[in-house]
C-alpha positions in Angstrom: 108.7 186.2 74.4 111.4 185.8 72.0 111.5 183.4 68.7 114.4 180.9 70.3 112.2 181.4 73.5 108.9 180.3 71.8 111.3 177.6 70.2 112.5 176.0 73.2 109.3 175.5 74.7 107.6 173.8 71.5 110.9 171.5 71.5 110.1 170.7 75.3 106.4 170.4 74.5 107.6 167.3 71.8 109.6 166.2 74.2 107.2 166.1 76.6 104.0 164.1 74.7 106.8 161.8 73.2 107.7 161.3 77.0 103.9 160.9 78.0 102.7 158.7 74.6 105.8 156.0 75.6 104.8 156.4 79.3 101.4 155.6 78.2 102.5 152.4 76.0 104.2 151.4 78.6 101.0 151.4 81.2 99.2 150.0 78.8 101.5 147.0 77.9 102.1 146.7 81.4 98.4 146.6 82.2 97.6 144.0 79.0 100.6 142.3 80.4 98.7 141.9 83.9 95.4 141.4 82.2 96.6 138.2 80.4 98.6 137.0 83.3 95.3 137.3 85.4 93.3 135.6 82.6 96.4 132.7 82.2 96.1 132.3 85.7 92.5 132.1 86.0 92.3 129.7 83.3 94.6 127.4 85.0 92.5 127.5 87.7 89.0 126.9 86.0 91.8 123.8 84.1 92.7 122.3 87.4 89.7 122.5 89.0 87.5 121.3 86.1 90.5 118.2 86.0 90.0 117.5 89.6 86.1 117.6 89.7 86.2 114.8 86.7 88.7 112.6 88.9 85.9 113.2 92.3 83.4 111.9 89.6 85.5 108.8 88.7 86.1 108.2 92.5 82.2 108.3 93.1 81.1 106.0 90.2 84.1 104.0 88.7 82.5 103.9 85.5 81.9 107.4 84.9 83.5 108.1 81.1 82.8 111.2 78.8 84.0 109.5 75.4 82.8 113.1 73.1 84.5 116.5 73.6 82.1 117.9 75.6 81.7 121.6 76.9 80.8 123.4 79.4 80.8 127.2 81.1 82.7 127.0 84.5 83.8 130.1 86.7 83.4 132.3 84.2 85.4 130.8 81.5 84.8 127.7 79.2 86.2 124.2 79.7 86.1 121.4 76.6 86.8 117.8 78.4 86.6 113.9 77.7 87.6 110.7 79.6 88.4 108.0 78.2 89.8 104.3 79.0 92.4 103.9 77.1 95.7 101.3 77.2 99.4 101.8 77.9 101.7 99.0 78.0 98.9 96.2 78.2 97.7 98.2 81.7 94.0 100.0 81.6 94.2 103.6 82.3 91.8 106.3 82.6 92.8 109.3 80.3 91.5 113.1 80.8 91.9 115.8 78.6 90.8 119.6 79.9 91.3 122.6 78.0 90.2 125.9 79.4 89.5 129.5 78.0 89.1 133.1 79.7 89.4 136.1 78.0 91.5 134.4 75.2 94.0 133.1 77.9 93.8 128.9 77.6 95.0 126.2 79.6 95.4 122.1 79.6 95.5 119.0 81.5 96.4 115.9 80.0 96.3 113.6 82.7 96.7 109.4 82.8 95.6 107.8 85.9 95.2 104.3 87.0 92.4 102.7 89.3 94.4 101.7 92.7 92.0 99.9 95.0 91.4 99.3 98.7 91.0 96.1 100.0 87.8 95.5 101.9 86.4 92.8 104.4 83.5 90.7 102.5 79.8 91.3 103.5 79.9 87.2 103.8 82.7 86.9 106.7 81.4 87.0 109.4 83.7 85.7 111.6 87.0 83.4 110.9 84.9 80.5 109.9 81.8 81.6 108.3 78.9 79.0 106.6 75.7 78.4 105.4 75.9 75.1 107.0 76.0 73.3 110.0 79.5 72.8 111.1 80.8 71.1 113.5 84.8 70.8 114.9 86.7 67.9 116.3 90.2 66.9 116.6 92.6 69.9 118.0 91.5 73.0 115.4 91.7 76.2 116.3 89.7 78.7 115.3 90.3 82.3 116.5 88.7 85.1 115.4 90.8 87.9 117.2 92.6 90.2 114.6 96.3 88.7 113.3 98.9 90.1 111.3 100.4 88.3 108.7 102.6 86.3 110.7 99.9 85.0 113.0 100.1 87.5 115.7 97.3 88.6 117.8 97.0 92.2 117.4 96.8 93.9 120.3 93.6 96.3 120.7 92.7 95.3 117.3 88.6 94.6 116.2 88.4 91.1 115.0 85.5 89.3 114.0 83.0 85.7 115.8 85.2 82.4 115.9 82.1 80.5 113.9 79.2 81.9 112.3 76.6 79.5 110.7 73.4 79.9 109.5 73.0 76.4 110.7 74.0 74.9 114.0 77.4 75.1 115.4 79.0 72.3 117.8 82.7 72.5 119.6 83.2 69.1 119.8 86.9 66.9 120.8 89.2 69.5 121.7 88.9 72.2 119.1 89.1 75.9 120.8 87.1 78.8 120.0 88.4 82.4 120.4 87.0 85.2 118.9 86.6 89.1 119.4 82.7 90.5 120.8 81.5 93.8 122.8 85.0 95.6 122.4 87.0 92.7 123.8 89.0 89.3 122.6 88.3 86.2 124.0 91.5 83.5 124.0 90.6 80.2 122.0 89.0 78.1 124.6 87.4 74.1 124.0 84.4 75.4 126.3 81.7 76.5 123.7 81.2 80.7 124.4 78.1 81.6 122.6 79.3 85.3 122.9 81.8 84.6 120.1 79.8 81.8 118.1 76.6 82.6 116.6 74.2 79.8 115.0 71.0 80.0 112.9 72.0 83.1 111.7 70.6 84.9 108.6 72.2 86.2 105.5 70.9 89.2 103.7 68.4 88.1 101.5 69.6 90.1 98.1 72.7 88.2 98.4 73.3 85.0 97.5 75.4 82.3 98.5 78.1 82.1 95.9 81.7 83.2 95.5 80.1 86.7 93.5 77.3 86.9 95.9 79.7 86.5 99.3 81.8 89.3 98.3 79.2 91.6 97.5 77.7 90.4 94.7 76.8 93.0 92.0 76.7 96.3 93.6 79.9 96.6 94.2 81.1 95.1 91.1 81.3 91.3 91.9 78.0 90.3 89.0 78.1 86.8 89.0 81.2 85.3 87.0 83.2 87.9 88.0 85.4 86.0 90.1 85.7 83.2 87.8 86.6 85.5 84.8 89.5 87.4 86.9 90.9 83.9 87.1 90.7 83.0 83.5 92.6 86.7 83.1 95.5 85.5 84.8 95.3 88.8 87.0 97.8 89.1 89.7 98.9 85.7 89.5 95.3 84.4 88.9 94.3 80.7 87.9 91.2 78.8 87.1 91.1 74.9 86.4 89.0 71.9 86.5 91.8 69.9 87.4 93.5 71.1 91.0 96.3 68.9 89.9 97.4 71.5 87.5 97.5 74.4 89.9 101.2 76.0 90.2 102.2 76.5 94.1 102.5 79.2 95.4 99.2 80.5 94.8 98.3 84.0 94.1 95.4 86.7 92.8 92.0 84.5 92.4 92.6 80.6 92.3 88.9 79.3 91.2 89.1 75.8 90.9 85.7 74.7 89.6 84.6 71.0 90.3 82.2 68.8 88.8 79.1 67.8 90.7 79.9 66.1 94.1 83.7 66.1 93.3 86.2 66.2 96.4 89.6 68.2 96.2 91.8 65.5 98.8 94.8 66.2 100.7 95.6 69.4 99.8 98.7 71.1 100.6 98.3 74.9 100.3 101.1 77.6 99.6 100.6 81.5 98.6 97.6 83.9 99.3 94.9 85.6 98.0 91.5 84.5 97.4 91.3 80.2 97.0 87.7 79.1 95.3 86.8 75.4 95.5 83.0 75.8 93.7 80.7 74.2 91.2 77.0 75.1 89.6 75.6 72.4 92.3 77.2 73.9 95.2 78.5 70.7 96.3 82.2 71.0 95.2 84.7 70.0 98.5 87.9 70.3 99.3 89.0 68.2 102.0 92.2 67.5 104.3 94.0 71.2 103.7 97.5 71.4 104.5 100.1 74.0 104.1 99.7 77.6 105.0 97.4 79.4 103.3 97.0 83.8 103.9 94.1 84.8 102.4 90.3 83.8 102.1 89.1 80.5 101.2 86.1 80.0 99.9 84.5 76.8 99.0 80.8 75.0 98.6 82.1 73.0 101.4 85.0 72.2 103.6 86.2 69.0 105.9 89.6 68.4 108.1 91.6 71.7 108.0 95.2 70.2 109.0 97.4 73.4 108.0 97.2 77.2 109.1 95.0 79.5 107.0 95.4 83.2 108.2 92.7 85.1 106.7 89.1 83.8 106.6 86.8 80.8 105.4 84.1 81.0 104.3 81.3 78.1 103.1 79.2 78.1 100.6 76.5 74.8 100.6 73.6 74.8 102.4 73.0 71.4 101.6 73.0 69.0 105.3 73.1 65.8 103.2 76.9 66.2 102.9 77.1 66.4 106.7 78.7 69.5 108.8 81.2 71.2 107.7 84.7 71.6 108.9 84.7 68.0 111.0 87.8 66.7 112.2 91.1 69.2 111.9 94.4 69.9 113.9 95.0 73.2 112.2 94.9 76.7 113.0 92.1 79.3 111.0 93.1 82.4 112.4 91.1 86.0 111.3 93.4 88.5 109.8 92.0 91.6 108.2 95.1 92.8 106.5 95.6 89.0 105.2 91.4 89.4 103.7 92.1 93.3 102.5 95.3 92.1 100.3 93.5 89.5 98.9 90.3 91.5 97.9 92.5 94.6 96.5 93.9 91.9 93.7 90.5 91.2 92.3 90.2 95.7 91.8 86.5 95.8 92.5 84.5 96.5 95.4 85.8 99.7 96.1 83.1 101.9 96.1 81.4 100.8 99.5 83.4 102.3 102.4 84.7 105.2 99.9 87.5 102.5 98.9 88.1 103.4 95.4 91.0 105.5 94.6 93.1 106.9 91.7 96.7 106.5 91.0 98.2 110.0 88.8 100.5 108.0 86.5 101.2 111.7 84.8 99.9 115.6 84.7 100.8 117.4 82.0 100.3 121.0 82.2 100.1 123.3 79.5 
């Protein structure tokens, strides 16, 4: 082999591991390259999964808060969280931060949410009219306990609730109707008494007690007592609390709690808005009496007499005290059952959301990074 020969093929054999080092920095930066992408990815994953396991825990225990950076090992990486109430714009919203690591890859959630809630028909109505007292019903009042919408309407195929429920006696008296819904089918209103769609001497859980807390659920599912009255004094949704009805503003909306003193009587009241209307005192013998007006929502009060206007919704009374006489009494109105009417009113007050898996999240923003 000659010199230039020898020459050549030492200038190839450069050539050559030049050719295979870059080939070889090439595979390898185009391995780390997928290594890290893999790892980036994965720790997005472990990010957004840790993020939505925190919001699963909010959604099964409202309160649930993690105010310290806490950390924790998680699909093979590591994932630092908190949540935390915070405030934005005067609104409370629920803040979660999530950062995760894998193999030196890292990902992050910021997220703001706010609590949206589901309206819910209250453990205490029990059918459109619903007492802890004897009532009884003259004049022309209807009381129908078939399903409406808003407007009034019967909704066809829809489950509605008794006409009168009472843990006392009930009496149909004058020519007040009864309809109601029972065993999978609606009854028209009626002024022959149907025991199928009015129940008497009926009980009332025992761990629940008969006040405007204690109606809707009372503490488990968030309604301690003074709730109510507190949501009023906040103004939420429209909400109002006097000791004076004459100061109430029309139309009415969120929680109205107008609070009486002992043996006081709310006359000839003439009713506009919705939501949920509270006529109650300490003594549980507050009244409201002669109720005009129209009225979508649920009323609740220690006791009620002459319902003259239409109330769509559901009543419900509160005394169990006789001495005051039935309740309800004479009446040419209409109290006519509407689920959708109870469930708008109940999702103002934000609470009681966790029975029928009602409590929800709203994602105001996701920030990845």
């Amino acid at each position: 082999m000659g010199q230039s020969t020898i020459i050549m093929v030492i200038g190839v054999a450069i050539a050559l591991t030049f050719v295979i080092i870059n080939s070889n920095e090439r595979v390898k930066e185009t391995t780390d390259k997928n290594v890290n992408y893999y790892a980036k990815n994965v720790a997005v994953n472990i990010c957004n999964s840790a993020t939505e396991m925190l919001l699963s825990e909010v959604a099964d225990d409202k309160s649930f808060r993690v105010s310290n950076l806490t950390q924790k090992k998680m699909m093979g990486g590591i994932v630092d969280y908190k949540l935390t109430d915070t405030t934005i714009d005067g609104k409370n919203k629920i803040k979660i931060s999530v950062l995760a690591e894998y193999n030196g890859e890292t990902a992050a959630n910021i997220l703001v949410a706010s609590p949206s809630f589901e309206g819910f028909i209250p453990i205490g109505l029990r059918a459109a009219i619903s007492t802890f007292n004897d009532v009884r019903t003259l004049g022309n009042l209807t009381v129908d306990g078939r399903d409406h919408d808003l407007n009034g309407k019967v909704i066809k195929d829809a489950v509605g609730v008794y006409s009168v429920w009472s843990t006392g006696k009930v009496s149909q008296d004058g020519s007040s109707r009864f309809g109601g819904y029972a065993n999978d089918k609606d009854y028209q209103p009626t002024p022959a008494f149907n025991s199928t769609i009015t129940k008497q001497n009926q009980s009332f859980p025992s761990d629940y007690t008969n006040t405007p807390d204690g109606v809707l659920g009372g503490a488990s599912v968030g309604f301690s007592e003074g709730t109510l009255k507190y949501i009023a004094k906040n103004g939420k949704e429209g909400s109002q609390y006097v000791t004076d009805p004459n100061k109430l503003k029309m139309p009415l909306s969120g929680v109205t709690y107008v609070e009486l003193s002992s043996g006081s009587k709310w006359n000839n009241v003439t009713l506009e808005g919705s939501g949920i209307l509270i006529v109650h005192n300490s003594s549980t013998n507050a009244m409201i009496d002669n109720v005009k007006g129209n009225f979508k929502g649920l009323l609740i009060s220690d006791h009620i007499d002459q319902i003259n206007g239409k109330i769509i919704g559901g009543v419900i009374g509160l005394s169990k005290e006789n001495t005051i006489g039935p309740a309800i009494g004479l009446g040419a109105g209409n109290v006519l059952y509407s689920s959708e009417a109870v469930k708008i009113a109940t999702k103002q007050t934000g609470k009681g959301q966790v029975i029928n898996d009602n409590f929800r999240l709203t994602i105001d923003y996701w920030l990845d990074k």
